[in-house]
Every structure is written in structure tokens, then in C-alpha cells.
ZALODO-596288 format. One line per field, with one value per residue (C-alpha): x, y, z; residue number from 0. Coordinates in Angstrom, 1 decimal, padded with zeros to 4 digits. Layout:
N
px X ...
py Y ...
pz Z ...
resi NUM ...
END
This chain:
268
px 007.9 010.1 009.6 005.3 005.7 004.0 001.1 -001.2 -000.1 -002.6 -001.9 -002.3 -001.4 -000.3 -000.8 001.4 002.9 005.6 005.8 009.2 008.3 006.0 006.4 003.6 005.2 007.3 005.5 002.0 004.0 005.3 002.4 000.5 003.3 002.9 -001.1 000.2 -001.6 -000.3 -000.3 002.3 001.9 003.2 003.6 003.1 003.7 000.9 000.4 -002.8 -003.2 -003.3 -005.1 -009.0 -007.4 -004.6 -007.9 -009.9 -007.7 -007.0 -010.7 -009.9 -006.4 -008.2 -005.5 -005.6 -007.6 -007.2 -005.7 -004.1 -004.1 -001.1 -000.8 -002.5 -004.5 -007.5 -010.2 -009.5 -009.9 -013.4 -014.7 -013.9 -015.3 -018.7 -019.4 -017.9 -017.4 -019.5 -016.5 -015.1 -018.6 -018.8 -015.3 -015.3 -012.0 -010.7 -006.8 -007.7 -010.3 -011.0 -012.2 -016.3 -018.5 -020.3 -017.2 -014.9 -015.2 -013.9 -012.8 -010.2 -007.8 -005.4 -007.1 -007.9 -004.3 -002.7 -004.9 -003.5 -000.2 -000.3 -002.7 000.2 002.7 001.3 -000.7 -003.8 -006.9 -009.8 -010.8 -007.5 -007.4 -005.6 -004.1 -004.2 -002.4 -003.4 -007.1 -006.5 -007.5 -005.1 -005.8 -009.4 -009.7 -007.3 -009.4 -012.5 -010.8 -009.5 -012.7 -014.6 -011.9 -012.9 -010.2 -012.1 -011.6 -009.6 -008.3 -007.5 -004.9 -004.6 -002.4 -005.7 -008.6 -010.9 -010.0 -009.8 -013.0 -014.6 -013.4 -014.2 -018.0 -017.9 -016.7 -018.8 -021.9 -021.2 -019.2 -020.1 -018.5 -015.7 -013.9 -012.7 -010.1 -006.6 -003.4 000.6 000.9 001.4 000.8 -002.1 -002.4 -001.6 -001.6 -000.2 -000.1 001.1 -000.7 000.9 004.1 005.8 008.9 009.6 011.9 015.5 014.0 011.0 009.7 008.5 004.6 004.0 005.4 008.2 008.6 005.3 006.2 006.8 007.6 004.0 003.2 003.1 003.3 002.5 003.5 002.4 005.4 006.9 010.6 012.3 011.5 012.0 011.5 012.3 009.2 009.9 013.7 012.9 009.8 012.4 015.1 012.0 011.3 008.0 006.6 006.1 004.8 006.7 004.9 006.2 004.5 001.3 002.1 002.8 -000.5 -002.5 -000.5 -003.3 -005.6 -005.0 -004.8 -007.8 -009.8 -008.3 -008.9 -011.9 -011.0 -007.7 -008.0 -011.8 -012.3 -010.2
py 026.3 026.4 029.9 029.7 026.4 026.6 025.4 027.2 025.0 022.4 018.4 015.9 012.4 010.0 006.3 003.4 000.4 000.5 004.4 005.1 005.2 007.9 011.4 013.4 014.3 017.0 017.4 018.3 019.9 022.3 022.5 024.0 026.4 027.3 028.1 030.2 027.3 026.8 022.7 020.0 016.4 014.1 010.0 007.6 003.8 002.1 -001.9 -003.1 -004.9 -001.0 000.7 000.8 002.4 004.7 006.1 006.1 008.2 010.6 011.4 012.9 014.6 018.3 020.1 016.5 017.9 015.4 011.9 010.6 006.3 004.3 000.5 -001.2 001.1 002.4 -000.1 000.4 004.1 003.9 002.4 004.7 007.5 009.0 010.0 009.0 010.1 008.4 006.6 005.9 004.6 002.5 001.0 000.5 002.1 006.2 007.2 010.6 012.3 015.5 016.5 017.2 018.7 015.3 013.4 012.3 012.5 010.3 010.0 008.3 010.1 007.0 007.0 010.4 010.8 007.6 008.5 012.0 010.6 008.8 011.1 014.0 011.1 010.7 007.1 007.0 005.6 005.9 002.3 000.5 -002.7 -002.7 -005.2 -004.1 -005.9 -005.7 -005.2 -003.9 000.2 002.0 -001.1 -000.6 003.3 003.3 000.6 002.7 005.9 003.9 002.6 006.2 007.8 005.4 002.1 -000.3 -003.2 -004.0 -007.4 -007.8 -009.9 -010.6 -013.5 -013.6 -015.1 -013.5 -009.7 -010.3 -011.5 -008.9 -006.0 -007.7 -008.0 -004.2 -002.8 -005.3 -003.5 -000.6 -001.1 -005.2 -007.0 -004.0 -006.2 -009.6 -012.0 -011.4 -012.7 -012.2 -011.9 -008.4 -009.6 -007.7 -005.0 -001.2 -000.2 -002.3 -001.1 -002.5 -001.6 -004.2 -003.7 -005.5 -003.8 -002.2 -004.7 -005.5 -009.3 -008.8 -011.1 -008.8 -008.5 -010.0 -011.9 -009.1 -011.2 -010.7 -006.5 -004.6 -001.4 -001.0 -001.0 001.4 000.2 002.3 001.9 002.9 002.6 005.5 004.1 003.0 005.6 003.3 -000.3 -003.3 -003.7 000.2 -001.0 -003.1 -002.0 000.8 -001.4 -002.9 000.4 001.3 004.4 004.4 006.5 006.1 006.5 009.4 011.2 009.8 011.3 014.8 014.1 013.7 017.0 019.6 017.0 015.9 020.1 021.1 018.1 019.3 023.3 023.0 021.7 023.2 025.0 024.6 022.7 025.6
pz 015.3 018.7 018.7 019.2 021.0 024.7 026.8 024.5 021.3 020.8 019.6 017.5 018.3 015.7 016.9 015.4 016.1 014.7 014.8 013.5 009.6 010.4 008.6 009.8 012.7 010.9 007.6 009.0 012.1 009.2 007.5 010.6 011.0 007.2 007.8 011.2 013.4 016.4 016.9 016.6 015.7 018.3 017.5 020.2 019.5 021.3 020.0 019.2 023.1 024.5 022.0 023.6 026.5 025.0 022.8 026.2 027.6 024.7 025.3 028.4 027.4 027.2 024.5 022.5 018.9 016.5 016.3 012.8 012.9 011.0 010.8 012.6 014.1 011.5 011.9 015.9 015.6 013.6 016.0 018.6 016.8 017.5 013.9 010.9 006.9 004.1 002.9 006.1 007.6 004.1 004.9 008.5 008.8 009.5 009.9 011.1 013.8 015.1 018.3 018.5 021.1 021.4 020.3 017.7 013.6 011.9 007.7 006.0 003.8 002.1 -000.8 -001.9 -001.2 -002.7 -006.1 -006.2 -005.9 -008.6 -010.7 -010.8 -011.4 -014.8 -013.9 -016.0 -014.6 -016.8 -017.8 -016.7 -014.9 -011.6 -008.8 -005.3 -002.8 000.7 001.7 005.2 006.3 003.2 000.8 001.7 001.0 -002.1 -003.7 -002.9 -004.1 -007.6 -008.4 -007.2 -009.7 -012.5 -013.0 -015.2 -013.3 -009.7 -008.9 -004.8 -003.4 000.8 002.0 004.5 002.6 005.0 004.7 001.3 000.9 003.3 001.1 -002.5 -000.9 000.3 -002.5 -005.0 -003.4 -005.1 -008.3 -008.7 -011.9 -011.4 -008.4 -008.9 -007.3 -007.6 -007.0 -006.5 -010.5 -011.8 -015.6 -017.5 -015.4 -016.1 -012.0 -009.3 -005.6 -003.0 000.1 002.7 005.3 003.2 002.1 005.9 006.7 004.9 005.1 003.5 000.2 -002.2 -002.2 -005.8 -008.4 -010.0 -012.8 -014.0 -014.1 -017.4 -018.8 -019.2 -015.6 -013.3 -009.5 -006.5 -002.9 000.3 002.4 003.5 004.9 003.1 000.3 -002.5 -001.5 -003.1 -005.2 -006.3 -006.8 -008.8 -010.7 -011.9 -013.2 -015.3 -016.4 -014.8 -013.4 -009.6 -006.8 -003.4 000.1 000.5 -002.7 -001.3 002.1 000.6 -001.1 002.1 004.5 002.5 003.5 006.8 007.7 006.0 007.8 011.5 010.7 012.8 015.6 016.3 019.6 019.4 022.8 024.7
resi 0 1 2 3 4 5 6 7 8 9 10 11 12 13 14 15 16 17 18 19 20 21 22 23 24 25 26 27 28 29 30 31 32 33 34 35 36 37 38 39 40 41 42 43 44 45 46 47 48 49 50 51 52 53 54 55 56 57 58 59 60 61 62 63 64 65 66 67 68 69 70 71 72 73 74 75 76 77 78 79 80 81 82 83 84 85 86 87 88 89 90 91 92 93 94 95 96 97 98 99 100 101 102 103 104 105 106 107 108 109 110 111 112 113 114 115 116 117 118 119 120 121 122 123 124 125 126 127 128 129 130 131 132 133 134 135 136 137 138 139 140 141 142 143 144 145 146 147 148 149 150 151 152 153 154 155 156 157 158 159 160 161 162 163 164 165 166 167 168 169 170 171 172 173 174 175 176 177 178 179 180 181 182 183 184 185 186 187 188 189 190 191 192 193 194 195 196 197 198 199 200 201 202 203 204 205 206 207 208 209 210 211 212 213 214 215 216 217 218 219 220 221 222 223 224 225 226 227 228 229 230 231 232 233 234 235 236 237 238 239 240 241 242 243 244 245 246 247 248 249 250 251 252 253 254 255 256 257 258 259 260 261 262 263 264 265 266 267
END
């Protein structure tokens, strides 16, 4: 990449707070270089008092092509954009957009991604109850993307009411008696995810109830560093199958390059 890198390579801007946990910077960095495109990925940590005016200014940051949102960032950056995907429009969330003559597009990508993950880790779907915990931007899209790709039935959990609520009443607009309350217990369940920060820190609880997990289960995570958190620790020494944050990052690099293709070095 050094060797191509000059004022002609073009950027996209990955906005978190934290930022460190972040692996887009290298792995869609190399996947651009892969697919002979001349861009980088750059993070910036910008927290959530900053973010109107970090986005306001990205607008006028000419060589700026896309912008890729991580926690907390994804309901912030939907509303910036100009246009928006069916699910990401339906959701009220986007973690990547691309540069526009009239603007920016918006979609959101967790959830395709998250599912594949899982899919190719031998998770089955078809008619299986699941738990999601965490009904923030990922939460929202992978429940949207489990239920699109055919789990019988999803329970949410939220330690806030509120957000829980709000996505049990989005999502029960299109699948209805599919989405029910849940809660920190894993028992009866043949997916759990956890789609909270939980797990980032050393100090962390656990996100559910690891008692309730068995052999039976398999339990997804969306956190990216550590690799294997606790939950996924632990979910191992029970015996289940699990998916780390990182599979469902690899999942989402094919994605995240294939939605930027058209914009790269458009707005020259």
C-alpha cells in the first residue's frame, strides 16, 4: 500500500469512540489494495458531544469518500445522510456512507454480516428461537437480518427499557408474534448474541446469565478486541459453538468494499 500511497489516494474515515478496537483500518485498507483501489481507511475517535460537527466538516473534506460509523456513532450518522437503504431507513441507523453528488448514502451492513458469520460457522437458523442482547445500531440490524434470514422466534434484552422497547415495536411491524421480551437468561434458546460493549473491558459482568448456557447453544459476539471475550470464554468451556467479532468483521470487508466501489475517487 505505501508504495501507491500519495495525494491522489482517496479516504475513508472510520468514526468511534472508543476507536482502538477497530479493525477496518487495516483489513478494508488491504482489501482496497487487493481490488487495485487506491484508498485507505483512516479511524478518528470523535465522542458523541463532537460528532454533528466532525460529520459537518467531513462534508467539506473534498478527498473524504466514504465514512464507516462504530459505537456510538450509527444512529448519529443516519441522520446525517441525505439518502438512506431500505433496511437502514426501516432501522433508523447506517454504519457506513458513501459520498453522493447531492450528498451522502447511507446502509447498514451488521447484520448481513453478523448472519454470514455465523451461517459459515455452522449456526442454523431456520425456525430456531434466539436471544439478542443489546438493541442499539448492530443489535438493531442483526435482529432485522436474523429474522429477514428466517429464526423462528427472537427474544430482546436492553438494560434500557426504552431502546428495548423501540426495537421490539420496529421490528414487530414486520414480523409481529416473531419478537417478544427477553431477558439475561440464555435457557431455551439455540442462538445467543451478544450485541453490547460488554466484554471490552477486563471489568466487565458478562452480558447474560452463563449459567443458563449449554452445549446446545450457540452464542455470537460482536466484539472485536478482545477476540474471544468472556461470554465466548466461557460459552467454550460449556461446549458451545461461537462466532467472534472478528468472523463477523471478515464477513462485512466484501461488503463494506463492494458498497464504497462507487464512490472511490468519484468526487475528483
Amino acid at each position: 500500500m505505501i508504495e501507491q500511497y500519495s495525494g491522489a489516494t482517496r479516504l475513508v474515515v472510520i468514526l468511534g469512540d472508543p476507536i482502538a478496537q477497530v479493525k477496518a483500518p487495516g483489513g478494508l485498507t488491504r482489501e482496497f489494495e487487493r481490488r487495485s483501489t487506491d484508498a485507505v481507511v483512516v479511524p478518528m475517535q470523535v465522542r458523541p458531544a463532537d460528532i454533528k460537527s466532525v460529520l459537518s466538516a467531513i462534508d467539506r473534506i473534498a478527498n473524504i469518500d466514504g465514512i464507516i460509523a462504530t459505537i456510538p456513532h450509527k444512529f448519529a450518522l443516519a441522520e446525517h445522510c441525505t439518502g438512506l437503504s431500505d433496511r437502514s431507513a426501516f432501522l433508523g441507523v447506517a454504519n457506513v456512507a458513501r459520498r453522493e453528488a447531492d450528498g451522502w448514502s447511507g446502509d447498514m451492513l451488521d447484520g448481513e454480516a453478523f448472519v454470514d458469520a455465523i451461517l459459515s460457522a455452522g449456526c442454523r437458523l431456520t425456525g430456531e428461537p434466539g436471544l439478542l442482547v443489546g438493541a442499539g445500531g448492530a443489535g438493531s440490524a442483526i435482529g432485522l437480518s436474523l429474522l429477514d434470514r428466517g429464526i423462528g422466534r427472537l427474544a430482546i434484552s436492553d438494560i434500557d427499557a426504552g431502546r428495548r422497547e423501540a426495537l421490539m415495536s420496529k421490528l414487530d411491524r414486520r414480523y409481529g408474534d416473531k419478537i417478544v421480551e427477553g431477558s439475561s437468561d440464555p435457557r431455551g434458546y439455540s442462538l445467543v448474541v451478544n450485541a453490547t460493549p460488554l466484554g471490552m473491558s477486563t471489568d466487565d459482568p458478562l452480558p447474560l446469565d452463563s449459567s443458563g448456557l449449554s452445549p446446545t447453544i450457540f452464542v455470537g459476539d460482536v466484539i472485536t478486541k478482545p477476540e474471544v471475550t468472556p461470554l465466548l470464554q466461557r460459552a467454550r468451556e460449556l461446549g458451545c459453538n461461537t462466532q467472534t467479532g472478528v468472523g463477523m468483521f471478515e464477513s462485512s470487508v466484501s461488503l463494506m468494499a463492494d458498497f464504497f466501489a462507487p464512490s472511490i475517487g468519484a468526487s475528483r
